[in-house]
N, C-alpha and C positions, 0 to 999 in steps of 0.2 A: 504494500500500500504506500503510494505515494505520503511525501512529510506533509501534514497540516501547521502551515505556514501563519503566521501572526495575522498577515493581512487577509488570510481566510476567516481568524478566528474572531477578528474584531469586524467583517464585513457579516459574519451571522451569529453575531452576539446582540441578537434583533429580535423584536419580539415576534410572533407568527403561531396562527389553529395549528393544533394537532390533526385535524381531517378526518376525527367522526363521524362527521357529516360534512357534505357541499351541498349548497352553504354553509357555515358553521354556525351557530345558535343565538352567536350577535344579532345576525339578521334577519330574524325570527321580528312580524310585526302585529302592534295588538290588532288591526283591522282583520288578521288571519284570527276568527274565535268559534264558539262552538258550532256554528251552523256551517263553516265549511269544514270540522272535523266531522260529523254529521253526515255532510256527503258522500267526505272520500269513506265513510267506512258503510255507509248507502251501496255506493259503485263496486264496492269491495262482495257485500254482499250479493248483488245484483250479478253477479259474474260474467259482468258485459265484456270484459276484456279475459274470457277463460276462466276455468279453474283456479281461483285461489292455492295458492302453496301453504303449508303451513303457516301457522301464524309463530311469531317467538312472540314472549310476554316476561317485561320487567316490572316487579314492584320493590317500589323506594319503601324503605322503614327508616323513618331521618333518625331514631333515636340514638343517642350512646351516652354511656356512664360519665366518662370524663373526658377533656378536650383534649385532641392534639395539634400543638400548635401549626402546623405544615397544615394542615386541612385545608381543602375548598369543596371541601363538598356540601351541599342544602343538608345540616343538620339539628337537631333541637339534644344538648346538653341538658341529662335528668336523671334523677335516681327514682324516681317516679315509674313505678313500673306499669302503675295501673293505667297511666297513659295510653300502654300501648292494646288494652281493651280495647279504649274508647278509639284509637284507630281506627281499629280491625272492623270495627262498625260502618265509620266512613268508609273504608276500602269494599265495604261486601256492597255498600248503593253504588260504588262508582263501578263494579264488575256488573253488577244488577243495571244498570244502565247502559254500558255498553251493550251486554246480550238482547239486550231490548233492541238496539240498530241491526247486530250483528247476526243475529238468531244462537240458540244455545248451542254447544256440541262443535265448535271449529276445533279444527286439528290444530294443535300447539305442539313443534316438533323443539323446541327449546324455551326455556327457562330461566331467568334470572330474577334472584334475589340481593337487594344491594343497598345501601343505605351511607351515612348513619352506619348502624350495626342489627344485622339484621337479629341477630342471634340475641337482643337484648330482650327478644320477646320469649316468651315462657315456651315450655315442651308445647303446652296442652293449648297455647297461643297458635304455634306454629302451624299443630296439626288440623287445628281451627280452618286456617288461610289456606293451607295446603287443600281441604277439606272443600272446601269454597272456590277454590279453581277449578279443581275436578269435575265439581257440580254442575259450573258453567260452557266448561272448554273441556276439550276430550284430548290429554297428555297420553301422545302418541308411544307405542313402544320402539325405544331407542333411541329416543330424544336423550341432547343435551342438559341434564337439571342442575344447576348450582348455585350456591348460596357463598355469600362473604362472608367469614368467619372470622371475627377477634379472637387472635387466641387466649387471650384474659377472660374469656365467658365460656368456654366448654372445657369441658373434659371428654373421657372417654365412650360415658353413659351417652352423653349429649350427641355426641357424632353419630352412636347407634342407633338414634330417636333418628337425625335427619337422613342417615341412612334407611329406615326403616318407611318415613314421608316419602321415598323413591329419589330424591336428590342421590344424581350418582357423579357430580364434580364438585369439590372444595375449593377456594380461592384464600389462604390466610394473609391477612396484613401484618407484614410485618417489620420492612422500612430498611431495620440495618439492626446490628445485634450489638453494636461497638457502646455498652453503657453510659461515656460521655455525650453518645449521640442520642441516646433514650433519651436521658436526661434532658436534654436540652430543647427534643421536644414533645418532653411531658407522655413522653408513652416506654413505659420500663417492661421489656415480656424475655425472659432470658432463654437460648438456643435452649435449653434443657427441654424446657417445657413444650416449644415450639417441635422439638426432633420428635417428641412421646407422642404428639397430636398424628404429626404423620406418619410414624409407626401404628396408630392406630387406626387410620385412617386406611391403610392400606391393610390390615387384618377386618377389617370391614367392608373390602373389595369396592370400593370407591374407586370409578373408572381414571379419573387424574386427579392430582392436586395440584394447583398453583400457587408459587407464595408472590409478592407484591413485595417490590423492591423497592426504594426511592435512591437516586444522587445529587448530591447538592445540596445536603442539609448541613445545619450549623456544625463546626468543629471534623466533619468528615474531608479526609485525604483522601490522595489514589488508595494509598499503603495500609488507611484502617478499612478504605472496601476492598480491600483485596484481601483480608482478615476476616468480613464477609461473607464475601462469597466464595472463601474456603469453606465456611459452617455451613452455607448454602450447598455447595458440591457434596457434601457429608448425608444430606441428607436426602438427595437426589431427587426432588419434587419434578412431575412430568412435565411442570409449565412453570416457567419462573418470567413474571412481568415486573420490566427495570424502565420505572419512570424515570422523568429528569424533573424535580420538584421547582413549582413554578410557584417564583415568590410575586406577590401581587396584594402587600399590605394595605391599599387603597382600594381594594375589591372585598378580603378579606376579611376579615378584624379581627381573628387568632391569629393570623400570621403576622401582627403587629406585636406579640412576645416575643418574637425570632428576632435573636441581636445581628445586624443587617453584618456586622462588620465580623461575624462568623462563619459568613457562609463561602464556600469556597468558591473562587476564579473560577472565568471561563473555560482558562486553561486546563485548570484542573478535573473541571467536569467533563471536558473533551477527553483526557488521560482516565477518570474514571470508565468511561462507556467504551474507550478503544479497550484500555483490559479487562473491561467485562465481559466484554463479545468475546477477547482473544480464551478468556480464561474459560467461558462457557463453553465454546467452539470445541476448544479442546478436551471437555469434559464430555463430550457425545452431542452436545446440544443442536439442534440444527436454529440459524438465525432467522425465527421468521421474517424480522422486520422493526423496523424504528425501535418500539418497545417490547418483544415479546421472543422468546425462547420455548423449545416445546422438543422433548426428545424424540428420537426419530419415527418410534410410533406411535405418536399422540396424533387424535384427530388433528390437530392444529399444526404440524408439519405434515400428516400425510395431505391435508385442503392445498398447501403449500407446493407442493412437487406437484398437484394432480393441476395446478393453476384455477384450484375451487375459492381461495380466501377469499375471504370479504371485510371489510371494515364498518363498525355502526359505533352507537354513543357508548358500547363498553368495550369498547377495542376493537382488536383482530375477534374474524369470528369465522367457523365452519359454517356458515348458514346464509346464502349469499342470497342476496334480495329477499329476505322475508319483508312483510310487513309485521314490526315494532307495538303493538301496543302498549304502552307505557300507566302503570298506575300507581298512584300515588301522589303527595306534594313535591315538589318540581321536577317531576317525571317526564322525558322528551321521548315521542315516538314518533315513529314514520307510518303511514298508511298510504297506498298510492303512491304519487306525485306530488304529495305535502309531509311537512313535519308539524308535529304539533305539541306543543309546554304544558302542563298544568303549573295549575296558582303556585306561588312561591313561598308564601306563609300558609301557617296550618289554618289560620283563620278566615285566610279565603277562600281556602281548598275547602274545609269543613262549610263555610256558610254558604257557595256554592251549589252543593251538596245537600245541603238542607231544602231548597230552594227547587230543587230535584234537575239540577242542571250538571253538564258535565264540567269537570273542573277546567279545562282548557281556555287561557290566558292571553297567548299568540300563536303564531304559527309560522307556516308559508308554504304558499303554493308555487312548487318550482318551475321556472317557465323553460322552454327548450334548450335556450342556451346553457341554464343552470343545470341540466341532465346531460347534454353532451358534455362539459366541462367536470361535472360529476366523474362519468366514466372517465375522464384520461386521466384525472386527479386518482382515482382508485386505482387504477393499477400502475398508476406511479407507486404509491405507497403500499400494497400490497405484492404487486408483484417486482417491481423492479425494473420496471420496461415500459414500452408500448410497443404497438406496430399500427403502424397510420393507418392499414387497410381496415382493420377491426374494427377501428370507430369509422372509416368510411362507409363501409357494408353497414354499422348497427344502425344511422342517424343519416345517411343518403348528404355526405358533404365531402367538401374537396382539405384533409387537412391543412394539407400545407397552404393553402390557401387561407382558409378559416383563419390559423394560428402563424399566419405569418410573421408576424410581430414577435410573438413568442418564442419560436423557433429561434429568432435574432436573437433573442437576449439569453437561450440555452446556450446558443454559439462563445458566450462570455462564460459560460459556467463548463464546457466543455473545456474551453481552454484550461480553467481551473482544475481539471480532471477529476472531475465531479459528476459529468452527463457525458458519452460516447452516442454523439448522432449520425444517423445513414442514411442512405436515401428509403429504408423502408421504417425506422422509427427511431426511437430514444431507449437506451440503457444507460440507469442508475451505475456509478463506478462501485467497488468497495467501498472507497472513498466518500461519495456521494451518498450513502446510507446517513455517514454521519448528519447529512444536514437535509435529509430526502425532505425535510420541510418545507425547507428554501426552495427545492425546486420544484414543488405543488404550488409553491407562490405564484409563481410562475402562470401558473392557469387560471389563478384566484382575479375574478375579475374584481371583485371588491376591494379586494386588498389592495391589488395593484392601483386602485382610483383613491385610496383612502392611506392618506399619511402620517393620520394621527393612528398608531397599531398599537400601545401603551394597552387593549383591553385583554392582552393573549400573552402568554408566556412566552420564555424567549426560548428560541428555536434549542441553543446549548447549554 
């Protein structure tokens, strides 16, 4: 791999979407609200454009015990357990609602559970909601099911309850193991504990587990994550997803305890991720992509070599083009040709709800250009390539034509040996992994029009 050069690291030490979506969620508007979620899941219905594919279904559980300060995600801090009753009551009118658009009985070939901490709800909570899915959507055999697990909230018994619910994937957070780094942001769970969960987790035939990495947190080096992601290697989980921790204390407001003047350099973070990959690599792992690792035979590398991945609001995923129903408080899904938010606070999402309305806030409805630009953006970041004719053939357009402009200014990242173009498409370098962000920008028509980027993490 080519040397990453200073003036590379200081030209994408920028802020820029991760590409859960295209568009990304910024540009979600309140004029998009329940009457054209409504429709697309009408159209959805209606099976005017064919057979429906399965459906995947995420529900948010914002709750958790205690704060950690790195956090962005919509969550409500409480020791208040009985809270999460009164949830599960909201959540059973906004399922009750949907099935009323949708009719009862859709195939749901995957699953997520995420929060918050999903596991803050009781056994007999869980089996509650699990309960309550089933009733309404019909969880296909083979499906993807999985849940995020703190591992500060289960044990062993606990794991055999959600294995027992049918969840057959685990995701644990667990950030970094290095105790000055706990510390510092308020989340303390020692490798001990953590190895026992995935030893039983796999005596409970749990078809993967994934644990959730971050770099770029206060007081961490290359040299203490590479201490790491030795205890990582140790314990061999099928999926290991390595954020790059995106500070945004003016979005935030726990990540305003985080002492700014702790967190490591760009450089550093770059040297974190190059020997993560190298040290993963070398452990069997195969690289899916930006953030994500998966041994060579987890669905999530075999999607990968088969050119099946897909990318949506919770990563990489084996399940390309479903339609998203998303429930809960600020829970984002796809249906169709639109994205859609629910309310943001529980008070809106609940009084919405009351009101016997769906909770959905903004949206958008993607116009043509935002779907062809969709596709070459996804398998930029997904696969690592394109080939012109593909999106010629999918969307009847001349690329090089279309993206003439853009082709120019890959010719500038090409030089940088970052992008390899031909006359039939684009390949991402080795190199070019590092910042495959950058060069999704590239397509981002919004972004590329909008100067002020301060609402997105930085790319490194």
């Amino acid at each position: 791999m080519s040397v990453i050069t200073p003036e590379l690291l200081t030209r994408f030490d920028v802020p820029g979407p991760r590409y859960t979506s295209y568009p990304t969620a910024d540009r979600f508007v309140e004029a998009f609200g329940e009457g054209d979620y409504v429709q697309a899941l009408s159209l959805r219905k209606s099976g005017l454009f064919g057979k429906p594919s399965p459906l995947s279904l995420y529900v948010h559980i914002p709750f958790c015990e205690s704060l950690c300060y790195y956090c962005a995600c919509n969550k409500i801090i409480t020791k208040h357990k009985e809270r999460a009753a009164d949830y599960l009551r909201y959540l059973t009118k906004e399922i009750e609602l949907h099935t009323a658009h949708l009719g009862r009985g859709q195939s749901v070939s995957q699953l997520h559970l995420g929060g918050g901490t999903p596991t803050f709800m009781s056994d007999d909570e869980l089996r509650q909601l699990m309960a309550l899915l089933r009733s309404h959507f019909e969880l296909v055999p083979g499906g993807e099911y999985s849940v995020e697990v703190d591992p500060r909230t289960v044990d062993e018994q606990r794991l055999k309850v959600l294995s027992e619910l049918g969840f057959n994937r685990l995701s644990f957070g667990v950030q970094d193991f290095d105790p000055a780094v706990q510390k510092a942001v308020h989340r303390m769970q020692p490798f001990e504990q953590v190895s026992a969960l995935v030893e039983a987790s796999r005596r409970l035939g749990f078809e993967s587990v994934n644990i959730d990495l971050i770099y770029g947190l206060p007081l961490q080096t290359p040299e203490s994550f590479d201490r790491t992601l030795a205890q990582v290697k140790r314990i061999k989980p099928d999926r290991i997803a390595l954020y790059a921790y995106a500070h945004l204390p003016e979005r935030f407001k726990p990540q305003r305890r985080i002492h700014e003047q702790e967190l490591p350099s760009g450089a550093h973070k770059v040297a974190m991720l190059s020997r993560s990959i190298e040290a993963l690599v070398n452990a069997g792992y195969v690289y899916v992509g930006m953030d994500h690792f998966a041994l060579p035979d987890d669905a999530l590398a075999v999607a990968k070599r088969q050119g099946r991945l897909h990318r949506n609001f919770q990563g990489y995923s084996t399940q390309a083009d479903c339609d998203l129903i998303a429930l809960g408080v600020s829970s984002i899904g796809r249906v169709g040709n639109t994205y859609s938010q629910n309310a943001k606070t529980m008070e809106e999402y609940c009084d919405l709800l009351d009101q016997g309305h769906l909770p959905v806030v903004r949206g958008l409805a993607l116009s043509r250009d935002d779907l062809i630009r969709r596709s070459v953006i996804m398998a930029l970041m997904c696969q690592g390539q394109l080939h012109f004719e593909s999106i010629n053939l999918a969307w009847l357009v001349d690329f090089k034509k279309l993206f003439a402009h853009e082709i120019q200014q890959l010719e500038d990242l090409q030089a940088k040996g970052l992008v390899l173009l031909s006359e039939t498409g684009i390949q991402v370098t080795p190199m070019g992994w590092f910042f495959v962000r950058g060069v999704a920008m590239v397509f981002d028509r919004y972004v590329q029009a909008d100067l002020n980027r301060t609402r997105f993490s930085k790319i490194i």
